[in-house]
DRENPA-3360 file (N, C-alpha, C; in nm, 2 decimals, always signed):
BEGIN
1 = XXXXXXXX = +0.12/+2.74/-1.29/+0.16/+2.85/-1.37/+0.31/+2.88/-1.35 ~ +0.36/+2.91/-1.44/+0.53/+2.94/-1.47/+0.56/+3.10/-1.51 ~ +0.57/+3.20/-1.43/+0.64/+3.32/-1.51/+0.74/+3.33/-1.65 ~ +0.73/+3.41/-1.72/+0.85/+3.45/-1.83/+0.84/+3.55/-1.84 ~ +0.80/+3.65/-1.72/+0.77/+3.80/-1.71/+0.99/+3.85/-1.80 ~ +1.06/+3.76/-1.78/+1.18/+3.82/-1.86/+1.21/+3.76/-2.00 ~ +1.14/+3.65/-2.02/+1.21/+3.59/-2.14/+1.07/+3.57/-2.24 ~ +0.96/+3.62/-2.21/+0.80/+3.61/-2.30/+0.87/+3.63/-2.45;
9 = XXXXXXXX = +0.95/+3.72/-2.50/+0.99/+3.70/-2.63/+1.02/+3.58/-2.66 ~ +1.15/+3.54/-2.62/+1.27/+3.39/-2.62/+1.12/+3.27/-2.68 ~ +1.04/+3.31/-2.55/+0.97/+3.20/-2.50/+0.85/+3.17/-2.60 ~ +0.81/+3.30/-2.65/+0.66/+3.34/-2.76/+0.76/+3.26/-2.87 ~ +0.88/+3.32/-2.96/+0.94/+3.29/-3.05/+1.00/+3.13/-3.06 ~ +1.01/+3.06/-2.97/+1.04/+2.93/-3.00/+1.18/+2.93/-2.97 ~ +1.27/+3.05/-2.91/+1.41/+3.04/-2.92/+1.41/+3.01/-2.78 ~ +1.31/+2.96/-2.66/+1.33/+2.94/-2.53/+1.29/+2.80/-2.49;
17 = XXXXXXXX = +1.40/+2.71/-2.46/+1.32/+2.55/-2.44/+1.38/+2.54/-2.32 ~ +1.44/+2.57/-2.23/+1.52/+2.60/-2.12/+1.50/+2.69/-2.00 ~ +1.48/+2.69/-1.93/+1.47/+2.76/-1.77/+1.55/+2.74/-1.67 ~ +1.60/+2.81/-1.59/+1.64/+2.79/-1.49/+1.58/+2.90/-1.37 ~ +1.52/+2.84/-1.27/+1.49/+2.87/-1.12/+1.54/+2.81/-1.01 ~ +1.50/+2.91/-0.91/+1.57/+2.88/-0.80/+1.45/+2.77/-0.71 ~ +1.36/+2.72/-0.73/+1.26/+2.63/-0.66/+1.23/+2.50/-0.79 ~ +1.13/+2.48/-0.79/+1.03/+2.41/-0.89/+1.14/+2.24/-0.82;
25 = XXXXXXXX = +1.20/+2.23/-0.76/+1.26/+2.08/-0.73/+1.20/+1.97/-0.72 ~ +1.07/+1.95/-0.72/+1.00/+1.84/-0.71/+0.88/+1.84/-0.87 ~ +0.90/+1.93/-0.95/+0.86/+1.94/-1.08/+0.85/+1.80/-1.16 ~ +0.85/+1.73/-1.22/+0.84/+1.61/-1.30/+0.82/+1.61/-1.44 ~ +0.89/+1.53/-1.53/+0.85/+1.53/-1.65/+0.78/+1.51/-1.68 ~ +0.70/+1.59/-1.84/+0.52/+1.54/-1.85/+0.46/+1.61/-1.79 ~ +0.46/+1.70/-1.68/+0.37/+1.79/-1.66/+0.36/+1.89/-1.71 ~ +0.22/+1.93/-1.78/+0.23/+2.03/-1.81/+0.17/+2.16/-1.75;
33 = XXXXXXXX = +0.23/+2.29/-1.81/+0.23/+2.47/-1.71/+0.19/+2.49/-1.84 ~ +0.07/+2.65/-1.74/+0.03/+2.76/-1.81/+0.16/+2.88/-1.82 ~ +0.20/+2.93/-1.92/+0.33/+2.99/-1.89/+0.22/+3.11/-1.91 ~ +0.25/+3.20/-1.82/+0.22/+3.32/-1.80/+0.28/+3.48/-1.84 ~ +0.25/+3.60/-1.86/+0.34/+3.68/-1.85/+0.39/+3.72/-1.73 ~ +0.31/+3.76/-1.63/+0.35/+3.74/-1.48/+0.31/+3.67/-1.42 ~ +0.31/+3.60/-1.25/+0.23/+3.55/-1.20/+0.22/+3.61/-1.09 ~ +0.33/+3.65/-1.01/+0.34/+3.73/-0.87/+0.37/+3.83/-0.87;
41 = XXXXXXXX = +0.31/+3.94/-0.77/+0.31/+4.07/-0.77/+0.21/+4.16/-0.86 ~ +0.13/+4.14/-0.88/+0.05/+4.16/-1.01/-0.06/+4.27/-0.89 ~ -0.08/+4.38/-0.92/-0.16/+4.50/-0.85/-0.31/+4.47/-0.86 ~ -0.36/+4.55/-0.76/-0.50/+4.53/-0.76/-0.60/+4.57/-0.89 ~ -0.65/+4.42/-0.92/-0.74/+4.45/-1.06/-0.67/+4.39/-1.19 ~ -0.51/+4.38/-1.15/-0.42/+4.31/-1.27/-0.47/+4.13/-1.28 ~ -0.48/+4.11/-1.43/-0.52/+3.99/-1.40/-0.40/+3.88/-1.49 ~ -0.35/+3.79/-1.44/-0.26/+3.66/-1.48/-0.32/+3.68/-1.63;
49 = XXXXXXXX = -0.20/+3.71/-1.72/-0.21/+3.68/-1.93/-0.13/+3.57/-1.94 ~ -0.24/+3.44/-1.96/-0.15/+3.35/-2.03/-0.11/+3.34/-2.15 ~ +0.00/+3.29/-2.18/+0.05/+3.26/-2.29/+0.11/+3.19/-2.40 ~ +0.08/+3.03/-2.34/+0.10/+2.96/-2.40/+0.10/+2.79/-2.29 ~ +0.12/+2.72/-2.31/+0.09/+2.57/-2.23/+0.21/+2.55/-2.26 ~ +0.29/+2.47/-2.16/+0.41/+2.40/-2.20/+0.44/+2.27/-2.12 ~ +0.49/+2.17/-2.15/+0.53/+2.07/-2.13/+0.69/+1.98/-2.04 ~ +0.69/+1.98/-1.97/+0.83/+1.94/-1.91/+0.84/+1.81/-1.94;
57 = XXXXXXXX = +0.97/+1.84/-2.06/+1.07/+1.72/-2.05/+1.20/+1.64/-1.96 ~ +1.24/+1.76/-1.85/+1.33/+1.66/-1.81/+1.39/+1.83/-1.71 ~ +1.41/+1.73/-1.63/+1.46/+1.86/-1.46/+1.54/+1.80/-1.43 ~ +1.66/+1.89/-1.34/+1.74/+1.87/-1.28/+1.83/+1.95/-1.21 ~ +1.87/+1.94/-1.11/+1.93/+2.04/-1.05/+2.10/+2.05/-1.08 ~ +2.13/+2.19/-1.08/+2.25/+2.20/-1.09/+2.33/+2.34/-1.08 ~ +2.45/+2.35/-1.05/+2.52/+2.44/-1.04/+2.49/+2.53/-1.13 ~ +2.52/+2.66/-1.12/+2.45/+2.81/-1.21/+2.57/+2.79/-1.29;
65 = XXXXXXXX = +2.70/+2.77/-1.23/+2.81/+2.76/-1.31/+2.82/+2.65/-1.40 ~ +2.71/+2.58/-1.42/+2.74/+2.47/-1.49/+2.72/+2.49/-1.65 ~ +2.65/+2.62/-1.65/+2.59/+2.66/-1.78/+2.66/+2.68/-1.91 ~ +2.63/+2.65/-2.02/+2.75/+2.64/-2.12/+2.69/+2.69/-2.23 ~ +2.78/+2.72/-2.37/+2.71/+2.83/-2.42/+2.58/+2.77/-2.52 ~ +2.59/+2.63/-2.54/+2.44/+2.59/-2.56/+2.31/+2.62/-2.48 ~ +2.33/+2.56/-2.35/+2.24/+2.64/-2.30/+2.19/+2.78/-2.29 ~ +2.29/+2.81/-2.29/+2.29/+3.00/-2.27/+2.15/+3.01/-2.42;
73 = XXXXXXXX = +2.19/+2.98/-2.54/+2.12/+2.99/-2.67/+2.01/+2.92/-2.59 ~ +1.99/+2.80/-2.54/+1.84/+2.74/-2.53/+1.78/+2.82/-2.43 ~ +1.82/+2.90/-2.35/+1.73/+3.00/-2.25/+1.67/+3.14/-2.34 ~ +1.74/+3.12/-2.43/+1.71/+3.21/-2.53/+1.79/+3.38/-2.52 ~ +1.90/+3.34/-2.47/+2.03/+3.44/-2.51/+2.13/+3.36/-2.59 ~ +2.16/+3.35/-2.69/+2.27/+3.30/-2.79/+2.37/+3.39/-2.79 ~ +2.32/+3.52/-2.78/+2.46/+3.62/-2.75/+2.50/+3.64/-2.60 ~ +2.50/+3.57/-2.50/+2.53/+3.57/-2.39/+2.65/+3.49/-2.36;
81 = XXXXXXXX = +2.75/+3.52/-2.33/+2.84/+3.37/-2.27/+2.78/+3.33/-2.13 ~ +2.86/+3.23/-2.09/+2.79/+3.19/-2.02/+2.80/+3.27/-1.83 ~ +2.90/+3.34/-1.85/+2.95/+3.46/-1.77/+2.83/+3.53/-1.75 ~ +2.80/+3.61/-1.84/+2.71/+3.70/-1.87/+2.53/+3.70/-1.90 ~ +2.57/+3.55/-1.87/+2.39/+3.53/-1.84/+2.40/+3.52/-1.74 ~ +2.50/+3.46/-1.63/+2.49/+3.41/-1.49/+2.49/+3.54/-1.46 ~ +2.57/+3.67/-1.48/+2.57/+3.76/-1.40/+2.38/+3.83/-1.39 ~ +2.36/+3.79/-1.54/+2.22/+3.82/-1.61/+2.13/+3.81/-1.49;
89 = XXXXXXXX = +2.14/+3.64/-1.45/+2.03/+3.61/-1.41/+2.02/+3.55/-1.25 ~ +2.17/+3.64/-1.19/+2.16/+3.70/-1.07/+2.14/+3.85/-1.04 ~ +2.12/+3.90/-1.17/+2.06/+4.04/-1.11/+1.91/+4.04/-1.16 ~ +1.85/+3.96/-1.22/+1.70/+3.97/-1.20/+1.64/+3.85/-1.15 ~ +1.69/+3.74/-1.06/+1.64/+3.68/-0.99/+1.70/+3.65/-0.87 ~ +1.61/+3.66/-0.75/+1.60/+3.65/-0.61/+1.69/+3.53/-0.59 ~ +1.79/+3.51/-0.56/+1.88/+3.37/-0.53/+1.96/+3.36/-0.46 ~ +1.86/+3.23/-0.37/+1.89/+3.20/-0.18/+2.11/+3.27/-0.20;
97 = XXXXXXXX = +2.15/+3.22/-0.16/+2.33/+3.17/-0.10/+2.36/+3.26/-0.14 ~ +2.31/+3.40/-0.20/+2.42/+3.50/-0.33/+2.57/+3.54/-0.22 ~ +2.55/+3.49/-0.12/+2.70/+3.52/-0.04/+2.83/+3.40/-0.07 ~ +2.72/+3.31/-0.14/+2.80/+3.15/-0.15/+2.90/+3.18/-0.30 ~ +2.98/+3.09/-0.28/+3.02/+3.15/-0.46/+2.96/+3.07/-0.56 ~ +2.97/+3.11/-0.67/+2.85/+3.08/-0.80/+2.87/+2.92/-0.81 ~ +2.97/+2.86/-0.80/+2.98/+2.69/-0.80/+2.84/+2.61/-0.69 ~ +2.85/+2.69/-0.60/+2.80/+2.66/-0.46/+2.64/+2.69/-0.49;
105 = XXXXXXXX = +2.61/+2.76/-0.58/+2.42/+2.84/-0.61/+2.38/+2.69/-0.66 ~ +2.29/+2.65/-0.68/+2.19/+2.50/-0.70/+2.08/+2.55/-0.77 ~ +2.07/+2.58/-0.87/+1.94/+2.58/-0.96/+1.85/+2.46/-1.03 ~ +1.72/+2.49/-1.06/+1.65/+2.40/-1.14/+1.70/+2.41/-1.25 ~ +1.73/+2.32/-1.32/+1.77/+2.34/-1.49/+1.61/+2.26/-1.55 ~ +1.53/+2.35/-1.64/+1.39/+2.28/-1.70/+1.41/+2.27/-1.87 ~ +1.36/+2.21/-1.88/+1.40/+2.16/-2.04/+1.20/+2.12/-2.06 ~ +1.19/+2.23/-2.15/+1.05/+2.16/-2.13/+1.01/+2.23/-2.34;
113 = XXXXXXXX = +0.92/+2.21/-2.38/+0.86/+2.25/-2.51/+0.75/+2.26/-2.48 ~ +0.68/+2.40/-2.61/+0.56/+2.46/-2.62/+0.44/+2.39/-2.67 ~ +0.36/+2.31/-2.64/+0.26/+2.24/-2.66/+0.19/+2.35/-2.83 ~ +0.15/+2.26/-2.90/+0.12/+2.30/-3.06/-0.03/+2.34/-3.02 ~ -0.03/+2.46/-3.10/-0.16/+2.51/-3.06/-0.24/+2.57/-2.95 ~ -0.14/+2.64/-2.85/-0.22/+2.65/-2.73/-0.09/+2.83/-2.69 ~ -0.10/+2.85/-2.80/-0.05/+3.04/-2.78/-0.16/+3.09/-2.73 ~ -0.18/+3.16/-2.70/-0.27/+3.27/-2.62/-0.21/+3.40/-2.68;
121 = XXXXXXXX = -0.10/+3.41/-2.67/-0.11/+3.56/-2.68/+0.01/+3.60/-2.81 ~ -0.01/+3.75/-2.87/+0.00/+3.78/-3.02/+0.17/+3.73/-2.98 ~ +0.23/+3.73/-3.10/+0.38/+3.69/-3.10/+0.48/+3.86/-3.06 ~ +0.54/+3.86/-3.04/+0.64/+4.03/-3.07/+0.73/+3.99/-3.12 ~ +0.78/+4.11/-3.15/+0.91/+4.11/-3.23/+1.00/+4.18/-3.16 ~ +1.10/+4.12/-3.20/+1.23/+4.08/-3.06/+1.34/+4.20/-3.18 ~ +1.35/+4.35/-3.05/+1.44/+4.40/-3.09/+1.62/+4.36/-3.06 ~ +1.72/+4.37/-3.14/+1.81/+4.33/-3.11/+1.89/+4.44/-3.03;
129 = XXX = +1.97/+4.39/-2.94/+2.04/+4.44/-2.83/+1.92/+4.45/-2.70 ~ +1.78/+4.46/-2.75/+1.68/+4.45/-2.63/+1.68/+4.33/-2.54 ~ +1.65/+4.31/-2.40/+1.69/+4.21/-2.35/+1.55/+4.18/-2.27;
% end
């Protein structure tokens, strides 16, 4: 299972083919994840909502700074530079070295697509300026 407890819109809508995390380094292409809306921390009685199956194309690790503004669009911010997702997505994700400077951070970069036919859950609609 794979969280998008932040990007389930990006991700529901087709504008998210792209991830970046701070683990998953032994991931492989071809495997395929239940992408979930949450997976951890979920309260007593809360139960895992999948959302769709997805497929890994191609992983690799790399600097957070390496991000450019295509990617930025394939994580599914297009209005983000690439500044402004990094700051993005060191304030809602847990990431080892944050004393190290941002060249120095080592992320997964995942490139993966949504397997045809295998949504689970209703689409939403993606307000603008909502993040």
């Amino acid at each position: 299972m794979m969280s998008f407890a932040l990007t389930e819109p990006q991700l529901m809508d087709g504008s998210k083919t792209v991830t970046r995390r701070t683990g998953w380094q032994n991931l492989k292409p071809g495997t395929r994840l239940l992408a979930v809306r949450k997976a951890m921390g979920l309260k007593a009685g809360e139960k895992v909502q999948p959302l769709c199956e997805i497929e890994v194309i191609s992983v690799r690790r790399q600097a957070l700074c390496c991000i450019d503004a295509e990617d930025c669009a394939r994580e599914g911010f297009p209005h983000l530079s690439p500044e402004q997702f990094i700051a993005f997505f060191t304030s809602k994700v847990k990431t080892p070295g944050m004393g190290m400077r941002l060249h120095e951070i080592a992320v997964t970069r995942i490139e993966f697509r949504k397997v045809p036919g295998t949504d689970t859950a209703p689409h939403q609609v993606r307000l603008d300026g909502v993040v």
